[in-house]
N, C-alpha and C positions, 0 to 999 in steps of 0.2 A: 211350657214356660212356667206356670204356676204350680207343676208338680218340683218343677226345681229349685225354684223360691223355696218351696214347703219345704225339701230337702234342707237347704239350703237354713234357714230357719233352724232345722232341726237338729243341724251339725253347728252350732251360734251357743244354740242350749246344753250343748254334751259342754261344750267349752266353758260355758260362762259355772256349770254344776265341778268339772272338775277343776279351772283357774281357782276356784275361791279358796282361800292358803288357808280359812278358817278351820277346817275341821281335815284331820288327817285320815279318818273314815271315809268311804265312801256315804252319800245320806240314801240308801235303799229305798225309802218310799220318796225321793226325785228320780232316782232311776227308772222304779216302777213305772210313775209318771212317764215318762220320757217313754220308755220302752210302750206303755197303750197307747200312745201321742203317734211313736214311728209306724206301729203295727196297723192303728186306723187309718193311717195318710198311704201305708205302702198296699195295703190291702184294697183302700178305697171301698169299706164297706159302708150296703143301704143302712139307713135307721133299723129295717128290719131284721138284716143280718145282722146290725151292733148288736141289737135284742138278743137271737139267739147266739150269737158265736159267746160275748163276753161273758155267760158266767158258764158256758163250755171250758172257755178260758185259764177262768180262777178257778173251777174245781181241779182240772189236772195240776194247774200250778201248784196249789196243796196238796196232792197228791205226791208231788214231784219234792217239795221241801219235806213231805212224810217221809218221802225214802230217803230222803239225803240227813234226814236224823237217826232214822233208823240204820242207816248204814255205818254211819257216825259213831253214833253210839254203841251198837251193840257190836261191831266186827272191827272197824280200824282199831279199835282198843285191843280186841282183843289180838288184830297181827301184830301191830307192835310187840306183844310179848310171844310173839312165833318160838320164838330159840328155848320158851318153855314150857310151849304147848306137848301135850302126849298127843300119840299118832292118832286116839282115838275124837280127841278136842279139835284136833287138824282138820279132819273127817268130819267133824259132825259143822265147823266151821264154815269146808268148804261147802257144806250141805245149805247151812244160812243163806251163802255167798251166791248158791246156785239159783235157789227159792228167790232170794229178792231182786235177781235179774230176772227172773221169768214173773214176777210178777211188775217189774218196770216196762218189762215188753209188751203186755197184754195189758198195761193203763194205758202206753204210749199207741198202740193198735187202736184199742175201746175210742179215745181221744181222737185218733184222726177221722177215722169211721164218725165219728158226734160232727168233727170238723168240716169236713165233706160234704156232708149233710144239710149244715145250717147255712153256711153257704158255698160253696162248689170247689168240685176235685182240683180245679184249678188254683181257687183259692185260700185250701190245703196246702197246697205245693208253694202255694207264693208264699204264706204263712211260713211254712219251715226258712223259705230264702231269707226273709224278712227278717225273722230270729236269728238266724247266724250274722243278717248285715249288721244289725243292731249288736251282736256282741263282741263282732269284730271293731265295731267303733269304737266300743265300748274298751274295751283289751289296748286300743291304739291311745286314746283318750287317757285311761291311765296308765303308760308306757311312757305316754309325753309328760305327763306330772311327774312321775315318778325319776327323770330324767334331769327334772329343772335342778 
C-alpha cells in the first residue's frame, strides 16, 4: 500500500512538472529530480547502496550525454550532407559510426557490471525496468501536454 501511495505521489509530480503552461521547455533538472526520486523508490535502495550505486549513476550518465554530443556533433552533421559525401568520407564516417557504438556498448557493459556490484543482479535488472518505466511516463506525460 505505501509502495503505491509512493507511486502514486510520483505520477502527481510528472503531472504537476508537465501541467505548468509556464515554460514550453521541458525543466531538465525537475526531470532529473523526479527520475532519482522514481529510481530510489522503485529500487528501494539501503543508504549503503544509495552511497555506492549513485555516483555509479552519474558518471555513466555523463558518459552517455558524452556520446550523445559527440554523436551530435561530429556525424549527424555530417549525414545530413550524405548526397555530398565521397565514398571515401562515407567510409571513414561509417568507421566513426562503428567506433562510437562499440565504445557505447563497453560503458553500458563496464556500467552494469559497477551496477551489479554495488547492489545486486537483481537490482541491475530492476534498474533498467525502472528507466524505461520512468521514460515511458515520461513520453505519455508529454503526449498528454502536447495534445492540450
Amino acid at each position: 500500500m505505501i509502495k503505491k501511495n509512493k507511486l502514486i505521489l510520483t505520477v502527481l509530480l510528472f503531472v504537476g512538472i508537465w501541467g505548468s503552461k509556464a515554460q514550453d521547455r521541458p525543466d531538465w533538472d525537475k526531470i532529473k529530480s523526479l527520475k532519482i526520486a522514481f529510481l530510489t523508490e522503485q529500487l528501494e535502495l539501503t543508504t549503503k547502496e544509495a552511497q555506492d550505486f549513485w555516483p555509479i549513476y552519474h558518471e555513466y550518465e555523463a558518459k552517455k550525454l558524452d556520446f550523445h554530443k559527440k554523436e551530435r556533433s561530429e556525424i549527424r552533421k555530417k549525414i545530413k550532407g550524405l548526397n555530398t559525401l565521397s565514398e571515401a568520407e562515407a567510409r571513414s564516417l561509417l568507421s566513426q559510426i562503428i567506433q562510437l557504438e562499440d565504445e557505447k556498448q563497453k560503458a553500458e557493459k563496464a556500467y552494469l557490471e559497477k551496477v551489479a556490484k554495488s547492489v545486486s543482479p537483481k537490482k541491475a535488472i530492476q534498474l533498467l525496468r525502472s528507466e524505461d518505466d520512468f521514460n515511458r511516463q515520461l513520453l505519455k506525460q508529454f503526449r498528454e501536454k502536447k495534445g492540450e
